[in-house]
Each structure stands twice: as C-alpha cells, then as structure tokens.
C-alpha positions in Angstrom: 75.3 88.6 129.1 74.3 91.6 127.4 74.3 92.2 123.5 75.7 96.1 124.4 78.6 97.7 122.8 79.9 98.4 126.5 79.4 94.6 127.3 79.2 95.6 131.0 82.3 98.2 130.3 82.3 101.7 131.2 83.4 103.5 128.4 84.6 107.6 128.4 84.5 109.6 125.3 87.0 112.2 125.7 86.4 114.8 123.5 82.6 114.9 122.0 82.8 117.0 119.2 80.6 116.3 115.8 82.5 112.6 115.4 82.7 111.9 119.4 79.0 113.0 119.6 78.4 110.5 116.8 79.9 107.7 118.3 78.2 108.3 121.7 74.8 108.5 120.3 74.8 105.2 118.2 76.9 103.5 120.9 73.5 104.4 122.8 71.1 103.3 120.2 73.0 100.3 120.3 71.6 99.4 123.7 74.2 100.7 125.5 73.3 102.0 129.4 73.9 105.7 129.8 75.3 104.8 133.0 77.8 103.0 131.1 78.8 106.4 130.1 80.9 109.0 131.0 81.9 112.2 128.8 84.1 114.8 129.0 84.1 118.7 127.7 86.1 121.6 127.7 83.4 123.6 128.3 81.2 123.4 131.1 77.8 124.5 129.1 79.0 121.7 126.5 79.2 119.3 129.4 75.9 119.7 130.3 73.9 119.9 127.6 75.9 116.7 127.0 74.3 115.0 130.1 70.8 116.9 129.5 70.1 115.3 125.8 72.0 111.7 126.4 71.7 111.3 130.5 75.4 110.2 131.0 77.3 111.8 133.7 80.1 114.3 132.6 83.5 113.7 134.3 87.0 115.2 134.4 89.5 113.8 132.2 91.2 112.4 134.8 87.8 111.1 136.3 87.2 109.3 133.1 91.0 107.7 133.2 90.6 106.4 136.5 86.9 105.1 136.5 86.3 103.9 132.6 87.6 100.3 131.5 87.7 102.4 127.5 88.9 105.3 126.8 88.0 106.7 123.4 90.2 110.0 122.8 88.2 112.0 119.9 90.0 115.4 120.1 91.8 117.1 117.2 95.2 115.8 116.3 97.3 118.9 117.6 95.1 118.6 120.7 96.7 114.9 121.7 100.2 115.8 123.6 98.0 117.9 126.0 95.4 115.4 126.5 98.2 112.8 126.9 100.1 114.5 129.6 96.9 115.3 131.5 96.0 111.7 131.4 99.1 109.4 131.2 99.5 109.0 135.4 95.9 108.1 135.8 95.9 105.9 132.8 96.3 102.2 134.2 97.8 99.7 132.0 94.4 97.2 131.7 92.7 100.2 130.3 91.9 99.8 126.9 92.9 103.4 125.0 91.0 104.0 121.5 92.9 106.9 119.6 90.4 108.3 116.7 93.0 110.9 115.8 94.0 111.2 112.3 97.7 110.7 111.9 99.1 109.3 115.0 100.5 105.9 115.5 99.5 103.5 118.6 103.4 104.0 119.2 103.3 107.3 119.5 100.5 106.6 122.3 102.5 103.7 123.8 105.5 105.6 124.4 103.1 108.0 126.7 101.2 105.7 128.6 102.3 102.6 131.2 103.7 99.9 129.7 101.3 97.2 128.3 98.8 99.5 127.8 96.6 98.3 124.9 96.1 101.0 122.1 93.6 100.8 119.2 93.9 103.0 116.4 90.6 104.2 114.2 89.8 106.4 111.2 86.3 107.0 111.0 84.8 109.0 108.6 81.8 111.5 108.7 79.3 109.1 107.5 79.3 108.0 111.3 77.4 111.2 111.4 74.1 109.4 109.8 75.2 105.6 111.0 77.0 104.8 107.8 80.6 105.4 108.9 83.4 103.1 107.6 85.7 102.9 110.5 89.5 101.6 110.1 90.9 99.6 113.3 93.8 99.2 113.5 95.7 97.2 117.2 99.2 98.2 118.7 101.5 95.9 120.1 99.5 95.2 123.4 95.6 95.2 121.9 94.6 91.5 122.2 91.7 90.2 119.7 89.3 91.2 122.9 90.7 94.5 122.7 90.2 94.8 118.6 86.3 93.2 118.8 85.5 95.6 122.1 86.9 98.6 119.6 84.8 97.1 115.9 81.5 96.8 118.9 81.9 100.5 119.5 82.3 101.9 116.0 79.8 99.4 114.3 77.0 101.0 116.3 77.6 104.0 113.6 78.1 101.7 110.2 81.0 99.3 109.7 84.2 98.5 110.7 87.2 96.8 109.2 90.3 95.7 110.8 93.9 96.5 108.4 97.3 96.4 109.6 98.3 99.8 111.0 101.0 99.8 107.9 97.8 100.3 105.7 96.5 103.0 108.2 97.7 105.7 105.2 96.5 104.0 102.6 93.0 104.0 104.3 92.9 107.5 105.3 93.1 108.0 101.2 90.1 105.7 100.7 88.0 106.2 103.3 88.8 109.0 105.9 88.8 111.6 103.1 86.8 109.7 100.7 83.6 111.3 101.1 85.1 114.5 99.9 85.8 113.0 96.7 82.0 111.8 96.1 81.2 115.3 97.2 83.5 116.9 94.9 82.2 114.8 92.0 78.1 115.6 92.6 78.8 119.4 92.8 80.1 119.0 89.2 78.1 116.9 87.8 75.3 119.3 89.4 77.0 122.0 87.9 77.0 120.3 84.7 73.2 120.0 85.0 72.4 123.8 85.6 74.9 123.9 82.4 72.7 121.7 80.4 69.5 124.0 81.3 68.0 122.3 84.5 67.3 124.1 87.6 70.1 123.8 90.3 67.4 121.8 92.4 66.5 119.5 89.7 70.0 119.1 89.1 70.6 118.3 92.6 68.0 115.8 93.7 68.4 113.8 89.9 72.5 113.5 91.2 71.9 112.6 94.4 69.2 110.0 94.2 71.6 108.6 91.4 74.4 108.4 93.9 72.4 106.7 96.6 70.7 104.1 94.0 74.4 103.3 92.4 76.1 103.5 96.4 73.2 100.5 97.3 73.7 98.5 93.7 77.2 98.3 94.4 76.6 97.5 97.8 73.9 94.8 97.5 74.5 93.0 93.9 77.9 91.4 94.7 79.0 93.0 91.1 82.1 94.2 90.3 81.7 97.9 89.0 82.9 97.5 85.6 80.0 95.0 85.0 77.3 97.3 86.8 78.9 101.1 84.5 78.5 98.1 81.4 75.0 97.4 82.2 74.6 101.1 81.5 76.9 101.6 78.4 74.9 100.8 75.5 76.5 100.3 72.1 77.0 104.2 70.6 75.0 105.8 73.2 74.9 109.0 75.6 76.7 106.8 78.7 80.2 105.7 76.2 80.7 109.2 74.5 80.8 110.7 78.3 83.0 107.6 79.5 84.9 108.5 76.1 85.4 112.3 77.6 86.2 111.2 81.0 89.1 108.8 79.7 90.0 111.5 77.1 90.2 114.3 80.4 92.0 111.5 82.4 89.8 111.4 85.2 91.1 107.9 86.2 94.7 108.7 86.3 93.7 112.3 88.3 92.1 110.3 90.7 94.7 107.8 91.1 97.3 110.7 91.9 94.9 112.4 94.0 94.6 109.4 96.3 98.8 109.1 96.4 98.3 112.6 97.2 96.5 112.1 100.1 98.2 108.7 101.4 101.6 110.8 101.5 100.4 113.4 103.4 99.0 111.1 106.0 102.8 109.8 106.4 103.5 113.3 106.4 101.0 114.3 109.7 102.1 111.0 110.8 105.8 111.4 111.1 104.3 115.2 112.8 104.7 117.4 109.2 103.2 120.6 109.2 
C-alpha cells in the first residue's frame, strides 16, 4: 500500500487560494500522484495555470463532488452557503467533506449535506505556507477515526496537526489560527525598538528574527518549559530582568491574556454567523 496522503484516494481541493495552494503542493511533495488530484477555480486562467505548474486535472465543482472520495472546501467563510448549495445533491454520503473555513461548525455542514455524511473541521494557519502550519482537526458526528487520520495525513504534509474537540475549536483559533499575527506584532516592535536604540532597520530586523527562529527551535527541541529557558537568560541584576521588570510593569502578560479572550469570543461570534 502506498505511504501517500491520498492512500489510493482521490482528493479535490475546492477553492486553491494562497492556503488551498499550500495544501495541494505539500500534499504533492508528500508523494502524492497528481492524478490523485483534482482542483477547482473560479477562474478559468487560474484553473489552468493550476494544472500547468502541478499537472492535476481541473474539474467543476460538481465534477469534484461526484468523482473525489475527499473533498477539501478552502474558500472564504462568506463564500460557503454558495459552495454548499452548488455541491450538496452531488455530494454522496461516503464522501469524506474537510471544511477549512474559519468559523463554521461540522453542524452547520451536516445540516446541508446527505445524512451520514462525515465532516472534518480544520484551522490551519499560514505557516502551512512554508510547511510549518499547525493545523486544528476537529470530527463531526459521522467522521470515524479513518476519517480524522485521512484528514491529520493531508494537513501534516504542510507541518503538524492536532486533533481537539470541536468545543475547543475557538479556543484554538486564539492560539493558533491567529497566532502568527501576534509573533508578528511583537518583532515589528521590538524592531522598532532597535532603530530606537540607534541600529539600522536591517540590523534590527535580521538580529529579531534570527532570535525568533533560534528561541521558536529551543522551545521546540529542549523539552523545557519556557520559564526555565527566559531563566537561563535572566541573570541576577542584568539587561534581560530590568526589561522583564518593564514588561510586567506595562502588563504585557495580562494584555495578552485579554487579547487572546478577545479573539476566542469573536470566533463564537463568526461562528454563531456575527457580523
């Protein structure tokens, strides 16, 4: 049998934006057979230069319904109900239906499609953009444990995936889906507070970032908690304790704490279909 993401499934992408064209070039460098693959696009120039750079065939939407055994719908949020009623008749209920849209509950999907039909629910993020993606899965009331590993096969092939009840879905989004927006956030000011301290933006920049990526692989790699790897830094009446001391003093930690409520309720916001 072979080690493939598709595992001798056909597999449609519908929708191949920036995350859907992520997803469909690692699933490829996975090992997975561009025959295995079917695409589809709004536009018919995206379509094929679609098929010209990856070799897969470029379908309908109701094409990819009736001839893929997974179905991963990557369009925009607001872009789902019209996707769903195009699709829902030619959707049979051993299809397995991936939803990578923010917000929306495998109910929601369930409701719209035959009954039985097995629904996964994930929340990439953009680091699936450079194969370091943390990926939320989440299974609806029909998704077996082959349905859930079929789903982690996919979206490992662009970094790692973690399964989480779909009641932690929010919560997630928080963390992860929006999270590198926060670590972005955080390295434009502290290379602002570089060009403030006299360096040049670009010295500023590349000191941050390489900073970022070395503590980002430390955390990863030592099995440490973080408290023990920001002590290993914090000598006794040094520079790193009088800038913790600010931070604490600013309250960075309680900021970021409400920031990440923030972002948790809005989630159940979109979810319950909020503005």
């Amino acid at each position: 049998m072979s080690d493939s993401p598709t595992a001798d499934q056909k597999i449609a992408f519908l929708g191949t934006g920036k995350i859907g064209e992520a997803l469909l070039s690692g699933l490829l460098r996975a090992g997975a057979s561009p025959a295995d693959v079917l695409v589809t696009a709004r536009r018919a120039e995206r379509a094929t230069e679609l098929a010209d750079r990856y070799g897969v065939t470029t379908v309908t939407n109701a094409e990819a319904a009736k001839l893929a055994d997974t179905l991963i719908l990557a369009v925009k949020p607001q872009d789902m109900g019209t996707l769903l009623e195009e699709l829902a008749e030619h959707v049979a209920a051993d299809k397995l239906v991936v939803s990578a849209a923010a917000g929306i509950p495998t109910a929601w999907f369930e409701e719209r499609l035959a009954p039985g039909t097995p629904v996964v629910r994930v929340m990439p993020n953009t680091p699936v953009l450079v194969d370091e993606g943390m990926s939320v899965i989440s299974g609806g009331s029909h998704a077996t444990e082959a349905h859930l590993a079929r789903t982690e096969a996919i979206f490992r092939s662009v970094g790692k995936a973690l399964r989480v009840p779909e009641g932690q879905q929010d919560a997630a989004t928080a963390l992860s889906g929006s999270g590198p927006a926060y670590f972005y956030f955080l390295v434009e000011a502290m290379i602002d507070a570089g060009i403030l301290l006299g360096l040049p933006r670009q010295v500023a920049h590349e000191l941050i970032v390489q900073s970022a990526i070395g503590a980002s692989v430390m955390l990863r790699d030592s099995g440490e908690h973080p408290v023990k790897l920001r002590e290993a830094v914090t000598s006794p009446a040094g520079t790193t304790i009088a800038a913790i001391r600010e931070l604490e003093n600013h309250g960075v930690r309680a900021a970021l704490l409400g920031a990440l409520e923030a972002a948790r309720d809005r989630s159940r916001e979109l979810a319950g279909g909020g503005k």
